[in-house]
N, C-alpha and C positions, 0 to 999 in steps of 0.2 A: 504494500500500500504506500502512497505516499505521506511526505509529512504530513499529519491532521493538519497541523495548525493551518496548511495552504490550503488542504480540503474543502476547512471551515471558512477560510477566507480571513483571520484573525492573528494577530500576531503573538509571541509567544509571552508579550505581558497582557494577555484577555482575562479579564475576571471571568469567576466563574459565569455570572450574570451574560457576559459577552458569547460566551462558548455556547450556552444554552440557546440564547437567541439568534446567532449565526446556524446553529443546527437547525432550529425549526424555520427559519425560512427556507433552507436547502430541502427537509423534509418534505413541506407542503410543496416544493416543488418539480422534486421528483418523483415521489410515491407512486408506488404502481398504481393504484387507481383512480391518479389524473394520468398516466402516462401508460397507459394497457397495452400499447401496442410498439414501445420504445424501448426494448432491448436496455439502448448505453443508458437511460434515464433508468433503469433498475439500478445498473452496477452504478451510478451515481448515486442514487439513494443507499445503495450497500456498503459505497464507500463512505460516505459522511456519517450513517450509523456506526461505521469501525472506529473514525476517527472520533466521534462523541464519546462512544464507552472509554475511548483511554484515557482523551484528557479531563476526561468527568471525574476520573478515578483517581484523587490526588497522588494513592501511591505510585500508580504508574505513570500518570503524568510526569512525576517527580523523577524515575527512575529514567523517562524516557530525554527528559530535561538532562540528564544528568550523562545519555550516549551508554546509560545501562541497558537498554532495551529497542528494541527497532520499533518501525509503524506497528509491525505487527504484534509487538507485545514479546516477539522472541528475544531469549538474551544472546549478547554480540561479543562475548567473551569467555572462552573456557572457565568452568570453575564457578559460572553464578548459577545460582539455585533455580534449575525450571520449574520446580514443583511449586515455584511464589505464581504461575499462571495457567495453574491448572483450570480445565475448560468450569469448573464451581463458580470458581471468581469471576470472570469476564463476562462485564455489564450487569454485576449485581450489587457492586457497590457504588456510593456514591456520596461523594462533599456531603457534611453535614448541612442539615436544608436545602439539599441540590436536589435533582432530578437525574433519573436513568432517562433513557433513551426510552424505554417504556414508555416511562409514565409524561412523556413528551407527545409520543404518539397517540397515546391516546387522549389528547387533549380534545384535539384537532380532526380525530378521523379514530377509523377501529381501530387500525395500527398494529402494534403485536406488544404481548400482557408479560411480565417477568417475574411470575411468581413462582416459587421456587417447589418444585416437587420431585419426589422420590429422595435418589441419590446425589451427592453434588454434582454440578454440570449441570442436572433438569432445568427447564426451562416450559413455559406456557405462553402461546400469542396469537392474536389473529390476524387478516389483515383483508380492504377491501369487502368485507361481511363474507372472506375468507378465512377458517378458522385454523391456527397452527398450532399441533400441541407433539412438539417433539420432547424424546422420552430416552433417557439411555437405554440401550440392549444389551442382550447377552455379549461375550467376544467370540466372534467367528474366528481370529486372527490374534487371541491374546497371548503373553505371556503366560509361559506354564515352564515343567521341570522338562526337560529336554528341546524345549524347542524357541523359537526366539525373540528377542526380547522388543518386537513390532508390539505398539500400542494396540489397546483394543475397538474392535470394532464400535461403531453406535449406531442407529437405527433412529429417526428421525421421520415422521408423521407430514407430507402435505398435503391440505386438503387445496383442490385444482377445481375452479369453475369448469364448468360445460364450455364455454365462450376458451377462454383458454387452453385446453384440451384441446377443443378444435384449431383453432390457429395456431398451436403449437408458440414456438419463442419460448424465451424466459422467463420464472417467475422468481418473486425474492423469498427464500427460506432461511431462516432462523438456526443456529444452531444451536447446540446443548452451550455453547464456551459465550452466546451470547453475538458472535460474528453472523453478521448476515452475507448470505452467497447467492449470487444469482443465477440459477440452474438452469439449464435447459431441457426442456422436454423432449422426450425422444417422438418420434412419428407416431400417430396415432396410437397415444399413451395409454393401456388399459391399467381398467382398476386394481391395484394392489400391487404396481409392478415399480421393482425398485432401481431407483438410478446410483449408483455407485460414483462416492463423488472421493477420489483417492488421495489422502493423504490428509483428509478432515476430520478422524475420528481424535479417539484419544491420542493425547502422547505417549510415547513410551522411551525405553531407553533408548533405544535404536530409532528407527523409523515410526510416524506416526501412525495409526488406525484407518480404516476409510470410515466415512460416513455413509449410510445406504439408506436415500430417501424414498419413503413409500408413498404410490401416490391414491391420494384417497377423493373420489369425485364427490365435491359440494353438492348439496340441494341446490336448486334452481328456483326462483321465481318466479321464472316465466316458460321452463319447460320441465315433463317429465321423461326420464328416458326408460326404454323399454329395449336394453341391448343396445343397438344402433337405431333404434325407431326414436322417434321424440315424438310427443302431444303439446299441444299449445291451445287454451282457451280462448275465444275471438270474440269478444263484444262486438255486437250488432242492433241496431236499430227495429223497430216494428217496422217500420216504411222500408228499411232496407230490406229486411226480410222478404216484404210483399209485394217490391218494386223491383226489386236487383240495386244494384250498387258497386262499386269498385271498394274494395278495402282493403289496406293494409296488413299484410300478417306476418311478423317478424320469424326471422331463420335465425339461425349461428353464423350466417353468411351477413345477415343484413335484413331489413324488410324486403319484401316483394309483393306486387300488386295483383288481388284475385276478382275477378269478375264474378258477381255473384249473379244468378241469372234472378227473374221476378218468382214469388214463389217456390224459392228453394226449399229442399228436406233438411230443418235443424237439426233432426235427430241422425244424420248422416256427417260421419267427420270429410271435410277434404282431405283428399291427401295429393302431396307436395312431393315428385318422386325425386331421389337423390338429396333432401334435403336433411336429411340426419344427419346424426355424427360421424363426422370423417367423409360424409359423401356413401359412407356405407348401408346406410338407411334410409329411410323415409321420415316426412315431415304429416303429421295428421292433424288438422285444423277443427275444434270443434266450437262451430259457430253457437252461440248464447246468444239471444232476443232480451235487452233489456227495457224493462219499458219505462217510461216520463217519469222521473220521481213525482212525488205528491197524487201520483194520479191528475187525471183529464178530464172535464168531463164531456165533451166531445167523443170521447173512447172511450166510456163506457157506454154511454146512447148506442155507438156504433156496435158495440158488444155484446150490449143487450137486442139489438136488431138483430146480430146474426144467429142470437141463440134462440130467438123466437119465432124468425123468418128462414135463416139458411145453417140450420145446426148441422153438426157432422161431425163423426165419430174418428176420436184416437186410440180408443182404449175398447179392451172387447168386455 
């Protein structure tokens, strides 16, 4: 990483108050979800949450002041103690009356949460009304009696919109040590399937651990998926119902425009072919008739005319 202090745009006599507030305007403006579709504006945001957690953290700030420690928090000389940065401590401490990088984000947006669970390292966050809750794992790759002394593995939870999934790019995840990394999704990412991110787990004597992130698909609120199928709800008008109408019906691609003919079947979904996930499924649109809040009374007169003059059955 580079020097925070440039990150942040601050120099190296910033009070705390300064560091704080050079973060959150970098935050609000690169966060992923003003920037969904920008890649460098992830690892911008990943990089100014690195550089927040160290110099938030007077000890390290102090240590890195002092050419004890790199951007990265690593030490840069034989002999000092790496265990002073094991993945527990990074981005959980902070200045008396300061603020983590947390509790910044969540000011402002959902951000991601830094409460501390399980073993040291754990970590808790969401982000985007995406929720992140990475968790240390077993060691696939630990230390033990005969064999070598590679940090242990950790396992790491992201939960991945639909919208993301589909267009694939990067999104920003959390680690257990508090370092935010911007991953890349691989091609039509399925559920539970883990990206191996190497040399981000634990530390060890030797070589570090990998981190192996699993990818978990978010709820949607505006689809449900069915495999590679999706559904989607369509608000519709009476008149449109009874008239035809052009209307709107959003994909993972974007909206698209469906002719609705006069007297259409609401009880039949459209369906929208290739428009699923990944292009591998289908899109089913199920049109909803909503009628006039408050009621009308024009429609009901009309209502009650057709059920005394032109009634007719839906139901047997």
């Amino acid at each position: 990483m580079r020097d925070p202090y440039t990150v942040l745009g601050v120099p190296r006599s910033a009070s705390e108050k300064d560091i704080k507030s050079a973060y959150r305007k970098l935050a609000k403006k690169y966060h992923p979800d003003q920037n969904p579709d920008d890649p460098a504006a992830h690892g911008k945001f990943a990089e100014a949450t690195n550089a927040y957690d160290l110099l938030n953290d007077p000890e390290k700030r102090g240590q890195f002041d002092r050419g004890e420690i790199d951007a990265d928090g690593n030490p840069k000389f034989a002999g000092f103690n790496p265990g002073g940065f094991s993945g527990g401590q990074r981005g959980s401490r902070t200045a008396a009356g300061g603020f983590s990088a947390e509790d910044i984000l969540k000011e402002f947006m959902s951000g991601f949460g830094g409460q501390q669970r399980g073993g040291p390292g754990a970590g808790r966050g969401t982000a985007g009304g995406a929720q992140w809750d990475p968790f240390v794992g077993a060691a696939a790759g630990g230390a033990g009696a005969g064999r070598s002394m590679k940090g242990e593995d950790i396992v790491v939870n992201a939960t991945v919109s639909l919208e993301d999934a589909h267009k694939g790019g990067s999104i920003p995840v959390r680690m257990p040590s508090g370092k935010v990394l911007s991953v890349k999704l691989p091609d039509k990412v399925e559920e539970g399937q883990q990206i191996r991110l190497k040399g981000q787990g634990s530390p060890g004597l030797g070589e570090p651990g990998d981190a192996l992130v699993t990818v978990r698909f978010g709820k949607s609120k505006q689809f449900r998926r069915d495999g590679a199928d999706l559904r989607t709800d369509v608000p519709i008008t009476l008149y449109e119902a009874v008239l035809g109408a052009k209307v709107r019906v959003p994909t993972l691609d974007g909206s698209v425009e469906l002719n609705l003919p006069p007297g259409i079947d609401t009880s039949k979904a459209l369906r929208l072919k290739g428009k699923g996930l990944y292009g591998d499924g289908d899109l089913y649109a199920n049109l909803k008739v909503i009628l006039p809040p408050g009621g009308d009374p024009d429609l009901e007169a009309l209502a009650r005319f057709m059920r005394e003059q032109k009634p007719y059955k839906v139901r047997d």
